[in-house]
DRENBASE-310772 format. One record per residue (C-alpha): z, x, y; residue number from 1. Coordinates in Angstrom, 2 decimals, decimal comma, always signed. Layout:
% DRENBASE-310772
        pz        px        py     n
         Z         X         Y   NUM
...
% end
This chain:
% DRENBASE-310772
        pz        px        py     n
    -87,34   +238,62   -147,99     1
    -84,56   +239,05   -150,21     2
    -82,17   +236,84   -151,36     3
    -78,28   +236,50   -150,10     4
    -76,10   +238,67   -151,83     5
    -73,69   +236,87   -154,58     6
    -70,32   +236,38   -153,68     7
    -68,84   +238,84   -156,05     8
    -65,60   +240,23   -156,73     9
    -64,67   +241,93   -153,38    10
    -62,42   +244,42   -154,54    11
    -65,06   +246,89   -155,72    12
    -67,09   +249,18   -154,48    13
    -70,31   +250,91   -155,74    14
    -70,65   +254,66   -156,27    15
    -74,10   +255,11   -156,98    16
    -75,07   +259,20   -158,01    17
    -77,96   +260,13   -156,71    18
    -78,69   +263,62   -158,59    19
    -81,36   +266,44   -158,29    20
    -83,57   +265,26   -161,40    21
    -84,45   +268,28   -163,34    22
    -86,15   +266,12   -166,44    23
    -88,59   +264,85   -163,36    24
    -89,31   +268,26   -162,80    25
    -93,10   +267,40   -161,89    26
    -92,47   +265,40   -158,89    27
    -88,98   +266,67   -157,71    28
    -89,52   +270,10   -157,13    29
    -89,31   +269,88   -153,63    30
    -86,06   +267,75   -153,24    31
    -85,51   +268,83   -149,48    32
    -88,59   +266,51   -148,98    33
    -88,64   +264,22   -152,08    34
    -85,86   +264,01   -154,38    35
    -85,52   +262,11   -157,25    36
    -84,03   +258,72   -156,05    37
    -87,38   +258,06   -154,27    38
    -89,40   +258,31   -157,19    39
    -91,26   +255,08   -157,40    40
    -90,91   +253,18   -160,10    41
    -92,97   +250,58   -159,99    42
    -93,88   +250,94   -156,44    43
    -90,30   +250,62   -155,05    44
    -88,21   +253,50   -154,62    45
    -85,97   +254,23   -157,54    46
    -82,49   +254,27   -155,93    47
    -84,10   +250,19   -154,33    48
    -83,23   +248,99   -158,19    49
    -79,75   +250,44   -158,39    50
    -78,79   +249,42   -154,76    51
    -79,98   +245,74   -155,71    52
    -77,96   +245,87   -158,83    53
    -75,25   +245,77   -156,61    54
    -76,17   +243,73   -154,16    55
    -76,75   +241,23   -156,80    56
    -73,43   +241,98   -157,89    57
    -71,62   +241,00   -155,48    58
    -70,60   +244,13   -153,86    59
    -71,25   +245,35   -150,21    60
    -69,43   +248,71   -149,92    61
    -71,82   +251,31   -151,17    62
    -72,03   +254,76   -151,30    63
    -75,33   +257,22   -152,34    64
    -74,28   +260,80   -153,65    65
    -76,74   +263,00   -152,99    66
    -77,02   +266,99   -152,68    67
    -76,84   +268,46   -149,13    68
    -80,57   +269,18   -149,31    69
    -81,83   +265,80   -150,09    70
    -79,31   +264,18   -147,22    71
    -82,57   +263,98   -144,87    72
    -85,40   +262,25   -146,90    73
    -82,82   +260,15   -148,09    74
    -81,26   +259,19   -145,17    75
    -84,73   +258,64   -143,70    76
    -85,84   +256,39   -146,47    77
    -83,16   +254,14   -146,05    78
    -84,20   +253,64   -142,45    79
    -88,08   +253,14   -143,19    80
    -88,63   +251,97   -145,98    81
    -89,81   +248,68   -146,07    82
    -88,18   +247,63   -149,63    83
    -84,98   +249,53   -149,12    84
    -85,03   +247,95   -145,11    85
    -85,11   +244,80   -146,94    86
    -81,35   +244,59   -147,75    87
    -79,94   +242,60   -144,74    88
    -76,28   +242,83   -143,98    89
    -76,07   +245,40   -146,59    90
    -74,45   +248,63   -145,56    91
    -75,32   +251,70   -147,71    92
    -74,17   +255,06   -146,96    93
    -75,33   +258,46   -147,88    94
    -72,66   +261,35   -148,37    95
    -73,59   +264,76   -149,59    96
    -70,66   +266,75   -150,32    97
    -71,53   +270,43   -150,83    98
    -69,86   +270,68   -154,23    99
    -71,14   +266,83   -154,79   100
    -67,16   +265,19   -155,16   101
    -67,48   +261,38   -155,39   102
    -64,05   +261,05   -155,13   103
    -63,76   +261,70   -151,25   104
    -65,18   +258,15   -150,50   105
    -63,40   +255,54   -152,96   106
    -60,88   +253,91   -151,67   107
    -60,47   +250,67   -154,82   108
    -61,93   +249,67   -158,24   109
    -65,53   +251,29   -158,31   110
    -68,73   +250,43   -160,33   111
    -70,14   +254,36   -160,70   112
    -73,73   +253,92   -161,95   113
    -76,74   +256,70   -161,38   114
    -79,82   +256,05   -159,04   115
    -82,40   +255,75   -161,98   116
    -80,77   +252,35   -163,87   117
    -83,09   +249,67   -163,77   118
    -80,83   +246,94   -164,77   119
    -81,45   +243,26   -164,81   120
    -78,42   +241,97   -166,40   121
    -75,91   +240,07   -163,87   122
    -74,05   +242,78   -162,62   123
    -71,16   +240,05   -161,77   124
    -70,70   +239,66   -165,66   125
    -70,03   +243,14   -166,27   126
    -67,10   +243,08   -163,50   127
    -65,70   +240,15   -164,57   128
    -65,40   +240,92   -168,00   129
    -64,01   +244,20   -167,40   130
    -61,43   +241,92   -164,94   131
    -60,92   +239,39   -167,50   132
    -60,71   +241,54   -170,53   133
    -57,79   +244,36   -168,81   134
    -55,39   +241,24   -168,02   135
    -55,71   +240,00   -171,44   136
    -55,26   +243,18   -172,99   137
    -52,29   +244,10   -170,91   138
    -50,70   +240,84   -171,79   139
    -51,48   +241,76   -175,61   140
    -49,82   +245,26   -175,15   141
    -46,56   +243,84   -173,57   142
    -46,24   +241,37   -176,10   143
    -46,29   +243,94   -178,41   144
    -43,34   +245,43   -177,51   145
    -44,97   +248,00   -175,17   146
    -42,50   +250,97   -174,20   147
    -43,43   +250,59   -170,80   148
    -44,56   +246,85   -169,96   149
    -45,97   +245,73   -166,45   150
    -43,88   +243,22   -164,88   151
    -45,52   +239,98   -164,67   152
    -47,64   +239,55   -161,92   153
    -49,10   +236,45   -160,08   154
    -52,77   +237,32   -159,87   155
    -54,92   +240,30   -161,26   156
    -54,79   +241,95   -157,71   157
    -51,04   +242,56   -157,71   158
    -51,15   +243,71   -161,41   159
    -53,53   +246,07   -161,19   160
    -51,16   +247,66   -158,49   161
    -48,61   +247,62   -161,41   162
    -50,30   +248,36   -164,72   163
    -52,16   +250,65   -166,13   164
    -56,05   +249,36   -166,45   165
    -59,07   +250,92   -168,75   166
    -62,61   +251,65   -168,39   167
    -65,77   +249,85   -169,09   168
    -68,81   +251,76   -170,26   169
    -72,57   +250,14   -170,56   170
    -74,88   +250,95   -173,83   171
    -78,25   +249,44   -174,66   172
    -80,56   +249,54   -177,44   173
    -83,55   +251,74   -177,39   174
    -85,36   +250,92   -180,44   175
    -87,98   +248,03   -181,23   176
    -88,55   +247,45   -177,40   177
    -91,73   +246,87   -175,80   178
    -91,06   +249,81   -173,28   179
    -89,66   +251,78   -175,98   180
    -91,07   +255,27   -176,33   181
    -91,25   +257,86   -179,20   182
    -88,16   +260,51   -179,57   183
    -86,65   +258,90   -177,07   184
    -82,87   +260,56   -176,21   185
    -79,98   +258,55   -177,79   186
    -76,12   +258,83   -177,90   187
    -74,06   +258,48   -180,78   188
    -71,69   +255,67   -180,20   189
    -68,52   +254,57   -182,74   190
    -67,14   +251,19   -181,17   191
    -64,30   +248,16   -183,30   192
    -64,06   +244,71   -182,65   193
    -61,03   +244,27   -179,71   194
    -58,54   +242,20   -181,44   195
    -58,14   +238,55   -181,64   196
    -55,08   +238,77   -178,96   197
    -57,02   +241,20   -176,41   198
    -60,50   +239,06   -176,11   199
    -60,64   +237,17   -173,14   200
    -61,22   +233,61   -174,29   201
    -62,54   +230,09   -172,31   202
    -62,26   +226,80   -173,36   203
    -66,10   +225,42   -174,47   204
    -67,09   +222,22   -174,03   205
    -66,29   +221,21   -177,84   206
    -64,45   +223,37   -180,55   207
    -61,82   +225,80   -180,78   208
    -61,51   +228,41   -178,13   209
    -64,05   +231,44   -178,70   210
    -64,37   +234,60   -177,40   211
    -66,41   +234,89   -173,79   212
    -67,55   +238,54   -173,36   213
    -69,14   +240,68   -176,11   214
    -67,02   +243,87   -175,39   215
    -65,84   +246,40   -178,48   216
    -63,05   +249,35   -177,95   217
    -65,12   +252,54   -177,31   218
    -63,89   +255,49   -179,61   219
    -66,57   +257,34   -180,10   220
    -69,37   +258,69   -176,90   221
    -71,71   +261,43   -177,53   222
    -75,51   +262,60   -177,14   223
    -77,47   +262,92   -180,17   224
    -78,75   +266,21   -179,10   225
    -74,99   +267,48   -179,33   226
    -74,64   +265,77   -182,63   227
    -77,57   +267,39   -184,20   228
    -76,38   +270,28   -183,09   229
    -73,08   +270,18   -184,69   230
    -74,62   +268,99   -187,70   231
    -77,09   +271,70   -187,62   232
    -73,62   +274,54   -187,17   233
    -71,40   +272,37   -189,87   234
    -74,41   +271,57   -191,99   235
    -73,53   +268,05   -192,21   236
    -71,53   +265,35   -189,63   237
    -67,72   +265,88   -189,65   238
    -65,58   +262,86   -189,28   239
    -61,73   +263,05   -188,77   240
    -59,74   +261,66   -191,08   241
    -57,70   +260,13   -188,29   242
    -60,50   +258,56   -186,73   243
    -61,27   +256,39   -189,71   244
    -57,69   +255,75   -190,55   245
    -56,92   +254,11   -187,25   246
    -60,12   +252,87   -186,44   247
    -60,99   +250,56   -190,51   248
    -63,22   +248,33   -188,80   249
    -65,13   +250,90   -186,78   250
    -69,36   +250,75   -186,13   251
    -71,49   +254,00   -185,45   252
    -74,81   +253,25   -183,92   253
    -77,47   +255,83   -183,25   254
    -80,11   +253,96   -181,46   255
    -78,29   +252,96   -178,46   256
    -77,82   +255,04   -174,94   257
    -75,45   +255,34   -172,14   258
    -76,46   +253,55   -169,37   259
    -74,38   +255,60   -167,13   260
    -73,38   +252,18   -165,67   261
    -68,87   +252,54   -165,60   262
    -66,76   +250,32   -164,28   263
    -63,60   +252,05   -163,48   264
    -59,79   +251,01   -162,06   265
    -58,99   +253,06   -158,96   266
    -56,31   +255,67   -160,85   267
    -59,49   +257,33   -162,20   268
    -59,74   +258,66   -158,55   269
    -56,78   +260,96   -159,25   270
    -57,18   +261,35   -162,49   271
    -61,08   +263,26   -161,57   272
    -58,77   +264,69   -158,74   273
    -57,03   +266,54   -161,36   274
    -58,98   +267,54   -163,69   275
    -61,88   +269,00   -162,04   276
    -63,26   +271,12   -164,36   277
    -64,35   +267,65   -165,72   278
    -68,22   +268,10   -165,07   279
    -69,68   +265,44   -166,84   280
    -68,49   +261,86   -166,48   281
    -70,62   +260,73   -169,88   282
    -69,65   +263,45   -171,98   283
    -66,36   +264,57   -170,26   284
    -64,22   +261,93   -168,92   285
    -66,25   +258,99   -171,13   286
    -66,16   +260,95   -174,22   287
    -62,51   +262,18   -174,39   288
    -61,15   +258,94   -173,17   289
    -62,97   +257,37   -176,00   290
    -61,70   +260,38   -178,65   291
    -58,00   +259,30   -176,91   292
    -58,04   +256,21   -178,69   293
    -57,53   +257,50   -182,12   294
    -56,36   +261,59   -181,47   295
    -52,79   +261,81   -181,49   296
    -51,81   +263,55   -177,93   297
    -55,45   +263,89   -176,63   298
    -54,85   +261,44   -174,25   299
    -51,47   +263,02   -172,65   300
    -53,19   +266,85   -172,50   301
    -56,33   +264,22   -170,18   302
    -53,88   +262,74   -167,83   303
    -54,42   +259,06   -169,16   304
    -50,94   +257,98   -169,54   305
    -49,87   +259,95   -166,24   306
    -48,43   +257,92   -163,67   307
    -50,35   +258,44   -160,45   308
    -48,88   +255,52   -158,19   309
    -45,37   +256,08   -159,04   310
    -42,40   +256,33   -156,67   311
    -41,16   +260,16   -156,71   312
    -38,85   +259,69   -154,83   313
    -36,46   +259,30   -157,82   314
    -38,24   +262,51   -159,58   315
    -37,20   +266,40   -158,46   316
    -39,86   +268,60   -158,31   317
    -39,55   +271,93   -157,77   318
    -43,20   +272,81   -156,31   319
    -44,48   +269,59   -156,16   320
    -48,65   +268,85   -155,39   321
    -49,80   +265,91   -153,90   322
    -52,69   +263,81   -154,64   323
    -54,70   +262,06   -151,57   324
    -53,02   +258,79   -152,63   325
    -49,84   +260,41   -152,08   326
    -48,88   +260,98   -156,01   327
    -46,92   +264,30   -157,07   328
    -47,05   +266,44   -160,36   329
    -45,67   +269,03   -161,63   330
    -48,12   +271,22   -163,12   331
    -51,98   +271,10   -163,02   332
    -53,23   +270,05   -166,49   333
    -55,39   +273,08   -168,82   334
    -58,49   +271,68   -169,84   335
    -59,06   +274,75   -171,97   336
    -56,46   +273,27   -174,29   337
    -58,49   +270,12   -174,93   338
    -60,36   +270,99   -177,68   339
    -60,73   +268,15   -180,75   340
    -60,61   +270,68   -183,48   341
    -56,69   +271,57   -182,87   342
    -53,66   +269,99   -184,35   343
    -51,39   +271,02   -182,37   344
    -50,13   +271,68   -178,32   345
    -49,18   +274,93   -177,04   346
    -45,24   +274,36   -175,67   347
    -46,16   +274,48   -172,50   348
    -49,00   +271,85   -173,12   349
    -46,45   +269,38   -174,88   350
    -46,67   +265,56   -173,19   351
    -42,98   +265,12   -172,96   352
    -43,12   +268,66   -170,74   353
    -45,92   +267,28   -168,36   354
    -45,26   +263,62   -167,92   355
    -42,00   +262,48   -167,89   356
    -42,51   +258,88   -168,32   357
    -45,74   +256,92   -168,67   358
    -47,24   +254,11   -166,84   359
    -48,11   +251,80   -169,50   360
    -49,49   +252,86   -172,87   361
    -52,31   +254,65   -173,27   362
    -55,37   +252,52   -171,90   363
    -58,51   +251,65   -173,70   364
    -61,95   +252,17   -172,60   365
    -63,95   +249,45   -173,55   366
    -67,82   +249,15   -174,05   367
    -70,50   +246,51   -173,55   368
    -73,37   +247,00   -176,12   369
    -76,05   +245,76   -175,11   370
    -78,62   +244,76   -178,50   371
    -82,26   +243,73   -177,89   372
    -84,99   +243,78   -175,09   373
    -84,01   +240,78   -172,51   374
    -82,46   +241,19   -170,05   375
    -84,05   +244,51   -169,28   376
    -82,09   +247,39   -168,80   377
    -83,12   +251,41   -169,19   378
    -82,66   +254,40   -167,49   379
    -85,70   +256,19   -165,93   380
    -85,22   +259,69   -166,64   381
    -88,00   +261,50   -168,18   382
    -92,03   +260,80   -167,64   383
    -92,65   +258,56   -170,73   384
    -89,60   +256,34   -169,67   385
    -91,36   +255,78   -165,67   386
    -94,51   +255,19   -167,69   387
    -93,67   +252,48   -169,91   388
    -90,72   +251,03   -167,70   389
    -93,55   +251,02   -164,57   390
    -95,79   +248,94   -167,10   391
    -93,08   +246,67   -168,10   392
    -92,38   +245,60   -164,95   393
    -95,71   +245,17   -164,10   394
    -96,07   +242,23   -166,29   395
    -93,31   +240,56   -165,07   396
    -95,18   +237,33   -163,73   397
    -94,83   +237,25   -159,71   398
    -92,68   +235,18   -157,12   399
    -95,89   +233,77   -156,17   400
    -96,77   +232,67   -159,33   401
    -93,45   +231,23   -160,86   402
    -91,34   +230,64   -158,01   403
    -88,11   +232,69   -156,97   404
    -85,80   +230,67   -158,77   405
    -87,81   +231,56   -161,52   406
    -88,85   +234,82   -161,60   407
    -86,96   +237,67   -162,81   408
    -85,13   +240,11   -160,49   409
    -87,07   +242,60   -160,74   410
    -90,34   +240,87   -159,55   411
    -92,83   +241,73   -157,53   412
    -93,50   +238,91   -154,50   413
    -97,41   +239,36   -155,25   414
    -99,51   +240,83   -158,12   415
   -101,86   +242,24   -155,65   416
   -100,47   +242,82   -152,34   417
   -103,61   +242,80   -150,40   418
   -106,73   +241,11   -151,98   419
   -108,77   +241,88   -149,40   420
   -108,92   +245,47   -150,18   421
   -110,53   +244,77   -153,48   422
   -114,77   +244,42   -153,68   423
   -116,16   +242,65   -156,06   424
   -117,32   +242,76   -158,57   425
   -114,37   +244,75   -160,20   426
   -112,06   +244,17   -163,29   427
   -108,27   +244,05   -162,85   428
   -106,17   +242,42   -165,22   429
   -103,32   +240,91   -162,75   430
   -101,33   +240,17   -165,81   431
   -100,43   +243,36   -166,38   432
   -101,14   +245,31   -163,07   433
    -99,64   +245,62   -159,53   434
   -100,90   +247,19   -156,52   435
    -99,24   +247,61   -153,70   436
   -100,24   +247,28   -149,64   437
   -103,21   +248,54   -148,32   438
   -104,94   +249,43   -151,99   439
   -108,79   +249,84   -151,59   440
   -110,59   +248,90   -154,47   441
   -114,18   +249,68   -154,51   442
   -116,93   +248,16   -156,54   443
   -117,24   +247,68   -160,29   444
   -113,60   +250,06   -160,43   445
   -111,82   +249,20   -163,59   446
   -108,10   +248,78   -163,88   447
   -105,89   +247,66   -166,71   448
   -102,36   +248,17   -167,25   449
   -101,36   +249,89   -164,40   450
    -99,59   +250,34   -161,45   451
   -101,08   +251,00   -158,04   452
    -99,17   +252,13   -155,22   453
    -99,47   +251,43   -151,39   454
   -102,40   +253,03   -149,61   455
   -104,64   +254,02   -152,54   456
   -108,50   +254,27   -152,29   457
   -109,97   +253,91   -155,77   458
   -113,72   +254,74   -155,91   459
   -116,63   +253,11   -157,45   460
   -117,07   +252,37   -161,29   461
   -113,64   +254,28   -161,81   462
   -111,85   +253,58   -164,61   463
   -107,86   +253,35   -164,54   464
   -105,81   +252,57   -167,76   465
   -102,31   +252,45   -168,11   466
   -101,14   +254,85   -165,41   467
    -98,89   +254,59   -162,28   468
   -100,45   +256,02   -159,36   469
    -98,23   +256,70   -156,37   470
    -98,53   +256,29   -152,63   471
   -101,93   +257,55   -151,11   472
   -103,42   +258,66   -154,08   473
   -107,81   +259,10   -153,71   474
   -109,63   +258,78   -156,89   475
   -113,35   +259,09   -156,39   476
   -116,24   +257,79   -158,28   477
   -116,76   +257,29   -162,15   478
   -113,27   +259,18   -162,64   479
   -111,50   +258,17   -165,82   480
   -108,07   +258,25   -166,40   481
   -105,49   +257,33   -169,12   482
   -102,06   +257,22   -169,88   483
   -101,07   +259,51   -166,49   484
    -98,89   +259,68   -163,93   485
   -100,09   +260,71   -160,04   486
    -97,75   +262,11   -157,57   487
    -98,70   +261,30   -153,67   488
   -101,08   +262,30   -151,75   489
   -103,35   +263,56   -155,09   490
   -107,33   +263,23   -155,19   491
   -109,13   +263,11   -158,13   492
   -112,46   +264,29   -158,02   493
   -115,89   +262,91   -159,11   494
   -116,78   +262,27   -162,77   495
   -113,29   +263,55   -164,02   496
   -111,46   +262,23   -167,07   497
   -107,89   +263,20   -167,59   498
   -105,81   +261,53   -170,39   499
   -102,25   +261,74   -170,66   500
   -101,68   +263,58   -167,76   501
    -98,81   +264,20   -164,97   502
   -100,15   +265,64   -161,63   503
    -97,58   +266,82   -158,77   504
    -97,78   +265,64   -155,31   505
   -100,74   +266,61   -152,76   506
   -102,71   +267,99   -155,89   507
   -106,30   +268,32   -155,86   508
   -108,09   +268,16   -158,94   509
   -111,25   +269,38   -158,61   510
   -114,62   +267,72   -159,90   511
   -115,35   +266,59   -163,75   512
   -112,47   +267,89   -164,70   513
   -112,12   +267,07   -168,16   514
   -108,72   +267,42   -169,94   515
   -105,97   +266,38   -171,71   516
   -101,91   +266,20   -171,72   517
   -101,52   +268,49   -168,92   518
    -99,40   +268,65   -165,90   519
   -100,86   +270,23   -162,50   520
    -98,66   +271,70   -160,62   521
    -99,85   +272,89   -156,97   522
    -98,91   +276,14   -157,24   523
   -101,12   +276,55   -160,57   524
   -104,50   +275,02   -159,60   525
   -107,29   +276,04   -157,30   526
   -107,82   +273,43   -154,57   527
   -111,53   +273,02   -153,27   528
% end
């Protein structure tokens, strides 16, 4: 059973990418029948951890984006399977756009996250700082002097009809974690302190006011891999001058990573609308919006301080476009002219040419940095990650052993799902193990450290250590194996040992197979 829903902000509504999964490769090469989002993790299917997220957060309106190909299994899932048939009065549906556009099905504020987050951080927290934060910020800017202030409004929900709000991007630490992994992939990430006048503050129980979320102005979003490569072209890192000069108190970190987790206002609708030639949200939208802060103009040639939701009726256009919320412009913005390295705008490319007036100044994103282990959050993208995040979770301790108010939620009900299934005498540490309905576990088997999913036979005197077996796998007698990952439907023969190994769905590996740090694909290995 799962718990009732919290009674979140209702104005959002969760966009939740569901992509094809290339660095999966192993067990996603057959998305028409598998596709990534039902990768367990765990033994519950991948996209079940983002879909909670939400649920947890507060918001019912959900929508999967999937490829036309994976529409079916996915669809499918959400009608059988037990954990993601678990969410009661919770509507989730699946679109699959041919060319994959999100931006046919938002209709407010959206929380855009991918299918592989496993996030246990309140999800409410996130929202409301992002809620709490804008209005003080806005407030800040008018005070200022802004050129084009928001009239004051009597709640958030009629000023975010009026002003211009910013983003909200997610980063966590990657580094010095249990689950963490060697040469794990990072993102370079330059963030400064919001100012005393733009943190949203409470009153505590005793003292002065203090700051209540932990948010810093985003300026700076990019992977490592394209830093290294720029370093290796430049032979060295090149910072703008202007970067540092309007950014003094400014922090780079290099062991963090983009969750992928974005809160954004509803504007960003058109604004992705516009520019489609925008093909990454992280690196794209995230990354120049973040470069906008501190490069003179970048933010006019994006489209950040164009005013989507204003009246045109006042405005003569010639050829005017409309947007699907009814906006007009003039002229569809060159992305080609975008690039950081030039100092100036072609005429035809100047602001004052494109946007005639602005809605509000130019608006921040903003980013919560997440620093140390608890609460968990990562993203499962690549084997090593499902490995190690599969055993963290499996040491979580159990509903049934600490109670649902305090367990973690991410917790399994039960450590072992069906003890009847295992003979004795066997060894299995249920500290640090789960298995799943239905497991059969034969006589003096030994497992440690792993992850067992539903319907798997494991024969006698096998040995299992750290590995994450999925649904149906077979491993027959006195078979050893180590540090791998098992797609369904894969038997193991006889006497085999096999460390640090991935093996694809509905393998067969044949008998005493002895190996090491390989991956079996079907199509590569004889099946007897």
């Amino acid at each position: 059973m799962t718990a009732m829903p919290h009674g979140g902000p209702m104005d959002f509504q969760a966009i939740i990418l569901c992509g094809p999964g290339s660095s999966l490769s192993t067990f996603t090469s057959r998305p028409e029948e598998f596709p990534k989002c039902l990768i367990q993790v765990a033994n519950r299917p991948m996209v079940f951890y983002a879909i909670d997220f939400c649920r947890r957060s507060g918001i019912a309106d959900i929508t999967l984006i999937t490829p036309p190909v994976s529409y079916a299994p996915l669809r499918a899932a959400l009608d059988q399977n037990p954990y993601l048939t678990s969410f009661y009065s919770l509507s989730v549906s699946v679109v699959a756009p041919k060319d994959l556009e999100m931006t046919i099905c938002i209709n407010t504020n959206f929380l855009l996250l991918p299918c592989n987050i496993i996030c246990e951080i309140p999800g409410e927290s996130i929202l409301e700082a992002w809620m709490a934060t804008r209005c003080v910020i806005s407030d800040s800017n008018n005070s200022r002097g802004a050129r084009h202030p928001s009239p004051p409004a009597k709640s958030y929900f009629n000023r975010q009809l009026e002003a211009r709000s910013g983003g909200l991007a997610v980063y966590y630490q990657t580094d010095n974690r249990e689950e963490s992994i060697q040469e794990e992939v990072t993102d370079l990430v330059a963030i400064a302190p919001l100012e005393h006048d733009e943190a949203p503050i409470v009153p505590p129980l005793k003292g002065p006011l203090v700051p209540r979320f932990n948010l810093s102005k985003l300026f700076m979003s990019m992977p490592m891999d394209t830093i290294k490569e720029k370093i290796k072209q430049d032979k060295g890192l090149l910072i703008r001058h202007s970067l540092i000069q309007n950014c003094p108190r400014i922090r780079i970190l290099t062991t963090f990573r983009d969750a992928h987790v974005y809160v954004f206002p509803y504007w960003v609708k058109d604004l992705l609308h516009y520019q489609s030639r925008l093909e990454s949200v992280s690196e794209d939208l995230v990354g120049i919006w973040a470069k906008s802060g501190w490069q003179k103009g970048l933010g006019n040639k994006l489209g950040l301080t164009m005013d989507f939701n204003k009246d045109t009726a006042e405005q003569d256009y010639s050829s005017p476009k409309t947007s699907p919320t009814g906006a007009f412009v003039d002229k569809v913005i060159d992305l080609r002219g975008m690039s950081t390295t030039r100092t100036r705008l072609s005429p035809e490319m100047q602001p004052e040419s494109l946007f005639q007036s602005a809605a509000t100044e130019l608006p921040h994103i903003l980013a919560y940095v997440h620093r140390g282990s608890a609460p968990f959050i990562r993203r499962v993208d690549n084997t090593g990650v499902l490995v190690s995040t599969s055993l963290f979770l499996a040491k979580l301790p159990s509903i049934e052993e600490v109670g649902w108010k305090a367990a973690s939620p991410l917790a399994h009900a039960h450590k072992v799902a069906y003890p009847e299934g295992v003979a004795s005498p066997s060894n299995i540490t249920k500290k640090d193990c789960l298995l799943c309905e239905n497991v059969i576990v034969e006589s003096a088997a030994v497992i440690k450290e792993s992850v067992i999913g539903a319907n798997c036979q494991i024969g006698s005197s096998a040995r299992i250590v750290r590995c994450v077996l999925m649904e149906g796998v077979v491993i027959e007698s006195r078979a050893q194996l180590t540090g791998c990952v098992i797609g369904q439907r894969v038997q193991i023969g006889r006497e085999s040992v096999l460390k640090g190994c991935e093996v694809q769905d509905a393998n067969v590996i044949p008998k005493e197979t002895n190996t090491r740090d390989e991956k079996f694909m079907v199509s590569e290995t004889l099946c007897i």
